[in-house]
C-alpha positions as CSV (number, residue, x, y, z in Angstrom):
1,X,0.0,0.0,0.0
2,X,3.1,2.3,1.0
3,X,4.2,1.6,-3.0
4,X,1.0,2.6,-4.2
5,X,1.0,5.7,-2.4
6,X,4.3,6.6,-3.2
7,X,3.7,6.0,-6.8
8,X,0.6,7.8,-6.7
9,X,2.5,10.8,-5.1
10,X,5.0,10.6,-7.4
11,X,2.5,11.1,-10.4
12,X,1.0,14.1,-8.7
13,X,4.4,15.8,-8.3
14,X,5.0,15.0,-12.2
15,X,1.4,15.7,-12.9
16,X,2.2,19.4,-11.0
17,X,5.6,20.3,-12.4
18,X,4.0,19.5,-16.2
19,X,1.2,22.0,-15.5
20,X,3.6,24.3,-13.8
21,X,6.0,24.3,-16.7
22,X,3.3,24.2,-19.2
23,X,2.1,27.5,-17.4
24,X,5.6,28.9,-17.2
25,X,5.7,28.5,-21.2
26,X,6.3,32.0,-22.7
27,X,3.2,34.2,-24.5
28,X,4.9,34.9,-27.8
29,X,4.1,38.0,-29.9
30,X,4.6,38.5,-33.2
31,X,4.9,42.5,-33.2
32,X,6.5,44.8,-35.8
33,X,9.8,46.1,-34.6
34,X,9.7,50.0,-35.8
35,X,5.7,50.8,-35.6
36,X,5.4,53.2,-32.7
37,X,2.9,54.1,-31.6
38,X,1.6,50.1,-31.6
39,X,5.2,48.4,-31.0
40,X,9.0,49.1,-31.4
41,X,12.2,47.3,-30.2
42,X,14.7,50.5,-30.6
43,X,16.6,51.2,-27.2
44,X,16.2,54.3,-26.6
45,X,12.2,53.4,-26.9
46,X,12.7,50.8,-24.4
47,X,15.2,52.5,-22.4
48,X,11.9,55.6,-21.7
49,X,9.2,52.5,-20.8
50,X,7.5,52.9,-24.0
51,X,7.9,50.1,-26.4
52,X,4.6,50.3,-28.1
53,X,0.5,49.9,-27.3
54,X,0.5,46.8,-29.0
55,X,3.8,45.1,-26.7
56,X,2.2,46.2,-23.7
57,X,-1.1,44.9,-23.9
58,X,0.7,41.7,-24.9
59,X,2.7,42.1,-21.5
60,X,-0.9,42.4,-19.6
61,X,-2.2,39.6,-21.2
62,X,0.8,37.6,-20.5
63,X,0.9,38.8,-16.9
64,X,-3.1,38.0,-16.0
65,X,-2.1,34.0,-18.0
66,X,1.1,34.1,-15.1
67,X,3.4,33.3,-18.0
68,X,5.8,35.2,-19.4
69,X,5.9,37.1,-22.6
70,X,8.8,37.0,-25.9
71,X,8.4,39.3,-28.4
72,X,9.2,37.5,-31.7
73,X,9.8,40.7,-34.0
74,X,9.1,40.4,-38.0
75,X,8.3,43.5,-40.0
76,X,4.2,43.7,-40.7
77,X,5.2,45.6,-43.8
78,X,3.9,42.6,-46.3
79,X,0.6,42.6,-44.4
80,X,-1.5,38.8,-44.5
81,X,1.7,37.4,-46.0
82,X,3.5,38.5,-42.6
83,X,1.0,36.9,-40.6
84,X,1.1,33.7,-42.4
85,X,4.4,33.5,-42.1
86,X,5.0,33.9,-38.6
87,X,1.5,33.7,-36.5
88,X,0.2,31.1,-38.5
89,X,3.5,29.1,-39.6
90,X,3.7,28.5,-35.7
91,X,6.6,31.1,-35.0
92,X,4.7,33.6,-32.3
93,X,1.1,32.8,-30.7
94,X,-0.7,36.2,-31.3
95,X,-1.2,39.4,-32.8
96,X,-2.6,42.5,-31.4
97,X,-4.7,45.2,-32.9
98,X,-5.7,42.9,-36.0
99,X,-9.0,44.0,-37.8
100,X,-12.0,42.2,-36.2
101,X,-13.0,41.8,-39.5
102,X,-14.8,37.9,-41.0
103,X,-12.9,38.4,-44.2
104,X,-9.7,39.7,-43.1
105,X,-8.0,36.1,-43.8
106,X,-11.5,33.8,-43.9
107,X,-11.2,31.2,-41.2
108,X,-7.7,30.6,-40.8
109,X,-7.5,33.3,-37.8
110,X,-10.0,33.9,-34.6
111,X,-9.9,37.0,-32.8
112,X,-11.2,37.7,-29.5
113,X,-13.3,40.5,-28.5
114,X,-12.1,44.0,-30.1
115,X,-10.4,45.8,-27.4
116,X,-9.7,49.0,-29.4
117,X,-11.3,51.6,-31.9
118,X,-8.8,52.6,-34.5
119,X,-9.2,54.8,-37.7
120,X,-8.6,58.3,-38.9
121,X,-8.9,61.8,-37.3
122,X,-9.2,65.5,-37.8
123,X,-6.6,67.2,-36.1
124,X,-7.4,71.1,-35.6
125,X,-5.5,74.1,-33.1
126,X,-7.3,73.6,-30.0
127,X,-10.0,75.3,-28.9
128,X,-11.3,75.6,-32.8
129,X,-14.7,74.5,-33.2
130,X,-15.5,71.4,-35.5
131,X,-18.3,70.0,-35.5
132,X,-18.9,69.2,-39.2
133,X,-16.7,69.2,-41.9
134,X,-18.7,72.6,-43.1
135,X,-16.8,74.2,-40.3
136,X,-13.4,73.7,-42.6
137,X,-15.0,75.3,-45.4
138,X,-12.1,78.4,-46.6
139,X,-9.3,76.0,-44.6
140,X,-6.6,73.9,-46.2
141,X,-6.7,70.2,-44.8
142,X,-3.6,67.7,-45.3
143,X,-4.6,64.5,-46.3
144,X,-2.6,61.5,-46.6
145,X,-2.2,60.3,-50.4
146,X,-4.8,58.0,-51.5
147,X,-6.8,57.1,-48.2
148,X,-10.6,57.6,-47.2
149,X,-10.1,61.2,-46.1
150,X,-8.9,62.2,-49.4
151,X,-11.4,60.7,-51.3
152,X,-14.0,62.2,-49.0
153,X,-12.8,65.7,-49.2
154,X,-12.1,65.7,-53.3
155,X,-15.6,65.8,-53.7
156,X,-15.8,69.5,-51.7
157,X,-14.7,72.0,-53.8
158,X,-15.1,74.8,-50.8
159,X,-12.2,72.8,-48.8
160,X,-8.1,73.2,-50.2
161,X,-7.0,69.8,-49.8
162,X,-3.3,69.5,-49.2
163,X,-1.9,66.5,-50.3
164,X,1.0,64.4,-47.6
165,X,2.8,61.4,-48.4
166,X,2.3,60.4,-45.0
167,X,1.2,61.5,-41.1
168,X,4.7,62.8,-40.0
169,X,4.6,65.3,-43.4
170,X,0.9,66.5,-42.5
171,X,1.7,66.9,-39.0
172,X,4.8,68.9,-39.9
173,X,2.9,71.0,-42.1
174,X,0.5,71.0,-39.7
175,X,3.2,72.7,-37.0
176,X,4.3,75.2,-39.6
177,X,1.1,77.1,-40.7
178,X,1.4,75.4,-43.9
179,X,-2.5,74.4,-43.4
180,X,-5.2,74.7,-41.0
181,X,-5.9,71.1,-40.2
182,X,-5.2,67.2,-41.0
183,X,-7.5,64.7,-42.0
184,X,-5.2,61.8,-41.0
185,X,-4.2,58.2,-39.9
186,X,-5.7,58.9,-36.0
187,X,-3.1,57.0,-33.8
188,X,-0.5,58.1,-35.5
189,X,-1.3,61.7,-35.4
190,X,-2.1,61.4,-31.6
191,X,1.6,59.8,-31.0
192,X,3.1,62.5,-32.8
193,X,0.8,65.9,-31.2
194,X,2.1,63.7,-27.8
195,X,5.5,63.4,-28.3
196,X,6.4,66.6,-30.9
197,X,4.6,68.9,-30.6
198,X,3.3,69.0,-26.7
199,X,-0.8,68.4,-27.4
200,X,-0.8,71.6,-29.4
201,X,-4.1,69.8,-31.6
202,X,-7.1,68.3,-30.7
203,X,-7.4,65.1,-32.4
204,X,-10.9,64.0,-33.4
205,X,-11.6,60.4,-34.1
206,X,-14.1,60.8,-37.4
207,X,-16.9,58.1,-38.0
208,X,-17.6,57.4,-41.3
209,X,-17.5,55.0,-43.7
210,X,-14.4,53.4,-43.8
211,X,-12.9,55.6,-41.2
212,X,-12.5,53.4,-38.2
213,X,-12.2,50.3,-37.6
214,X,-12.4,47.8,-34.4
215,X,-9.0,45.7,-33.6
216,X,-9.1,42.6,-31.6
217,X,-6.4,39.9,-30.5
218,X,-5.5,37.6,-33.7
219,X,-4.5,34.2,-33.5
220,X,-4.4,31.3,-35.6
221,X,-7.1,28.5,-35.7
222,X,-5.6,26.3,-34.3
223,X,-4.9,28.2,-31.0
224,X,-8.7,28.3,-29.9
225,X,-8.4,27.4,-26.3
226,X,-5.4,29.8,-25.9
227,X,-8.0,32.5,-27.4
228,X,-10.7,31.5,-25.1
229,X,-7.9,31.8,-22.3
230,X,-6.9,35.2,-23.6
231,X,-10.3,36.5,-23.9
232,X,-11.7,35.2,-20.6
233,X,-8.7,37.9,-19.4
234,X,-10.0,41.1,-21.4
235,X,-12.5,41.8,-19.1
236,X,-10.8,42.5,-16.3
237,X,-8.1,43.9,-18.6
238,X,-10.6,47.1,-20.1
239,X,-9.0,49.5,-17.5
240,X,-5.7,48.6,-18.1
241,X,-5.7,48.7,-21.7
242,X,-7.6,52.1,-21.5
243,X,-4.8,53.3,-19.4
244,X,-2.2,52.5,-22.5
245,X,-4.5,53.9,-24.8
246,X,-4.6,57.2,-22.8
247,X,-0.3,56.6,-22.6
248,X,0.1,56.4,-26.3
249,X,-2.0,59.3,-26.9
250,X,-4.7,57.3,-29.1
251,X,-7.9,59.7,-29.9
252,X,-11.0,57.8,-28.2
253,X,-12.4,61.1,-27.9
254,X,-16.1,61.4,-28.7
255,X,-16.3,61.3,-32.9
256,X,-16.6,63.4,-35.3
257,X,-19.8,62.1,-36.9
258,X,-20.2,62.0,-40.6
259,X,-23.8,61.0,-41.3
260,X,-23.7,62.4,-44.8
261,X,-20.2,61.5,-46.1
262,X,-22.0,58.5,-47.7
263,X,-19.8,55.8,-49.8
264,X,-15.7,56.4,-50.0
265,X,-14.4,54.1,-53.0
266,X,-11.0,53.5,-51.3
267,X,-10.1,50.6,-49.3
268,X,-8.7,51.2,-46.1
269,X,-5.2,49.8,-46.3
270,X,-2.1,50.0,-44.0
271,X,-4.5,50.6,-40.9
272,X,-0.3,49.9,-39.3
273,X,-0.3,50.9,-38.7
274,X,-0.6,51.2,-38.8
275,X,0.6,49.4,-39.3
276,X,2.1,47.6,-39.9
277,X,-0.8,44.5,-37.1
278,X,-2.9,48.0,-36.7
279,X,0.1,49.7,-37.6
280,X,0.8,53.5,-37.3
281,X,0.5,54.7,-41.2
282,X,1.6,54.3,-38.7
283,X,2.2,50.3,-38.6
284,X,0.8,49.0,-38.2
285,X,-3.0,49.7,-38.3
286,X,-2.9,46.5,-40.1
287,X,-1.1,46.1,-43.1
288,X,-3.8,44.9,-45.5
289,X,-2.3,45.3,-48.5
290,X,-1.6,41.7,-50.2
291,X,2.0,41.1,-51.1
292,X,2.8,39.3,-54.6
293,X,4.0,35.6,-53.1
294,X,7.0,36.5,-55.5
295,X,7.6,40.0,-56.3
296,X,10.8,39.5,-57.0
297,X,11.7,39.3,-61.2
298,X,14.2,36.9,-62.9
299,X,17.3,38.7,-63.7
300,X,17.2,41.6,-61.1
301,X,20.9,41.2,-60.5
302,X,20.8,42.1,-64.1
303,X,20.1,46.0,-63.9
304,X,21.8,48.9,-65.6
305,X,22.8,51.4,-62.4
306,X,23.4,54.0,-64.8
307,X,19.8,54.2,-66.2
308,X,17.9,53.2,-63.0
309,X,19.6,56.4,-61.8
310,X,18.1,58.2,-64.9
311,X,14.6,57.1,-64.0
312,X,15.0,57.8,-60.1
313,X,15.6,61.4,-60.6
314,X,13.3,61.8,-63.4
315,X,10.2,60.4,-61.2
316,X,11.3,59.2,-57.6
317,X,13.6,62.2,-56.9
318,X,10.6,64.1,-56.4
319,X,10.0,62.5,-52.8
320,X,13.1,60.4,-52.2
321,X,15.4,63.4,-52.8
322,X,18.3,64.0,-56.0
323,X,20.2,60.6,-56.1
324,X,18.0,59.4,-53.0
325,X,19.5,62.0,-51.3
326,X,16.9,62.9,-48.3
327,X,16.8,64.7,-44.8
328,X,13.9,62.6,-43.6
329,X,15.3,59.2,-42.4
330,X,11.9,57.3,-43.0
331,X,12.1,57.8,-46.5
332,X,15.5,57.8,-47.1
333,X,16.4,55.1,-49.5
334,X,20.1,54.7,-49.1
335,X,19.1,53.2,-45.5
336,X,17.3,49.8,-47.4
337,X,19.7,47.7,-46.8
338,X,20.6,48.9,-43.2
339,X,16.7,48.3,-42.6
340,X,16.0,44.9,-44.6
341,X,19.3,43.4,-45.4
342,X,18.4,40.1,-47.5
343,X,15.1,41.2,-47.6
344,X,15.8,44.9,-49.6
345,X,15.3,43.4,-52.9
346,X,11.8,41.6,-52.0
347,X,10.2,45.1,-49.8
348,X,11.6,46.8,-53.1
349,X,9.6,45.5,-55.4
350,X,7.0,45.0,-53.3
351,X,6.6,48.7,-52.7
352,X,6.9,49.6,-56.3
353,X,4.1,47.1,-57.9
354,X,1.9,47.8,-55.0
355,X,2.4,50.8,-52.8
356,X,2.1,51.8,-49.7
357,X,-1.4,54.1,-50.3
358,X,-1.7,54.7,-46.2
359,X,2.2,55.8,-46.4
360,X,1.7,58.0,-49.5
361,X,3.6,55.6,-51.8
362,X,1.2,54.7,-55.1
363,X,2.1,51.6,-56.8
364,X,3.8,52.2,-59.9
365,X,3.2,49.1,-62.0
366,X,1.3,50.5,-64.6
367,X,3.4,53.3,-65.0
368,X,7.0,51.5,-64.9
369,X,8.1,48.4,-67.5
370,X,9.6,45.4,-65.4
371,X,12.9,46.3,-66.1
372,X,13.1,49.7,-65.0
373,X,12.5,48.5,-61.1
374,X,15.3,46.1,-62.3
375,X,17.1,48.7,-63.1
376,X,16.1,51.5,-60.1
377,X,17.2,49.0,-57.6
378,X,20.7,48.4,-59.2
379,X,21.0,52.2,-58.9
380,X,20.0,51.8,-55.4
381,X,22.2,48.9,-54.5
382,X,25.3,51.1,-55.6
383,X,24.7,53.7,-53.6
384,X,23.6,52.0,-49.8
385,X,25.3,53.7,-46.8
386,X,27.7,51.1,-45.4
């Protein structure tokens, strides 16, 4: 009987130290490492206690399961094909701020509840009255290149609409006197009033079609009973992930309601953040945009330097700078292959045949033959800072 006892004791202990180092197994994130406001892995972002919205909700989720967190880092540039590639290839558990969305990739990810409102904003000097877009009638508005607020304000011809490759420009211009508001990517333009330019703006979360959106936690199918874990969680959790929201400066102010703005014909993309995961246009909102499986053509180590430098300054000088040369670092292209390494070549052409329309960058496939982006990114490759 003693045996039996010890053997069943024995078994209890093993049963106990399985569950305790199943419990202690680490919470992995997949997260995009340069997407602040949502996530970041730079030092000196660490080093101040603020690596993103997106890492530290993971860390609060983490913390109420009693198992640690790792934060498996993969740019969320290429959008779904990220995700596949990392969440749903096995290498990270879950994603946060993906769009809570049936279609977003049919039924091979489940989300949990949506824990946050993300979308576009008017930003305005505070104090100034908005209460309908009639109220910007005379004003000149920065809008980012080809997203929902554009579209929406190119059919008021009593409203200047000032065209910004993407939220940092606007917000810039913004700073300057250059215009009188911005009609832009909303967390990215909170993080940046925050951080820059010391809550000079209001920033007003619009509602409209198209204009927001409600993020959830992502994770792959097969990782239902971790999702039902996570979600049991996110109740308790709403305070806490207010709080962050509040931290990171996201507008979830009451919205600027567009009853009338009726159908806008362009897709939300790069919601990056946003992201670019909800990624900051930031970033994050998510990256929607599909990526080619194979943007990469046959015989790009093939290109002439000499004429993809012709073409760069006759048509991608006019943002990128003479001979890519450019003060502002995020779109400075001598910096690819500090940024990508192996992977320069493949974000390369995916930029080119498909843009980034949330980032200001239009896809120039129909404009461009093949070889010509063979040819630009020879230039390109000749000219990288060491």
């Amino acid at each position: 009987m003693r045996a039996i006892q010890h053997v069943s004791l024995a078994a209890a202990l093993c049963m106990g130290a399985a569950a305790a180092h199943a419990a202690a197994q680490p919470l992995r994130l997949c997260a995009d490492p340069a997407n602040l406001p949502f996530s970041s892995n730079a030092p000196e972002a660490v080093a101040r206690g603020a690596p993103g919205l997106y890492v530290e909700i993971g860390q609060a989720v983490a913390e109420a399961l009693g198992r640690p967190m790792e934060t498996v880092w993969s740019l969320s540039y290429f959008g779904k094909r990220n995700i596949r590639t990392t969440m749903l290839a096995g290498q990270c558990d879950f994603a946060v701020g993906l769009p809570a969305v049936k279609d977003f990739m049919g039924p091979n990810v489940i989300f949990t509840r949506p824990i946050l409102k993300l979308g576009y904003a008017l930003v305005v000097p505070k104090g100034r009255t908005t209460g309908s877009l009639d109220d910007l009638k005379g004003k000149r508005v920065a809008v980012q290149f080809a997203s929902p607020p554009q579209s929406l304000l190119a059919t008021r011809d009593d409203i200047t609409s000032v065209t910004a490759m993407d939220p940092e420009e606007a917000m810039r211009r913004l700073a300057a006197g250059e215009v009188d508001a911005a009609f832009i990517w909303g967390a990215s333009a909170g993080y940046i009033n925050r951080t820059a330019l010391h809550d000079a703006f209001d920033v007003i979360p619009v509602d409209a079609p198209q204009m927001q959106f409600q993020a959830a936690i992502g994770f792959s199918k097969t990782q239902a009973a971790l999702r039902d874990e996570v979600d049991a969680v996110l109740g308790p959790l709403e305070p806490k992930i207010g709080a962050l929201a509040a931290k990171y400066a996201l507008a979830t102010g009451p919205a600027l309601v567009l009853a009338d703005a009726g159908p806008i014909r362009v897709a939300l993309a790069d919601v990056g953040g946003a992201p670019s995961a909800a990624g900051a246009a930031p970033a994050a909102a998510p990256r929607a945009a599909e990526a080619a499986s194979s943007p990469i053509p046959a015989g790009t180590t093939k290109g002439d330097a000499i004429a993809g430098r012709e073409v760069f300054n006759g048509t991608c000088a006019h943002c990128h700078g003479p001979d890519a040369v450019v003060e502002d670092r995020k779109i400075n292209l001598r910096r690819l292959k500090h940024k990508y390494g192996d992977q320069m070549a493949e974000v390369f052409f995916t930029t080119v045949t498909h843009g980034r329309p949330a980032k200001g960058m239009p896809s120039w496939k129909d404009v461009f033959k093949e070889q010509d982006f063979v040819n630009i990114l020879a230039y390109l490759n000749t000219i990288q800072n060491k």
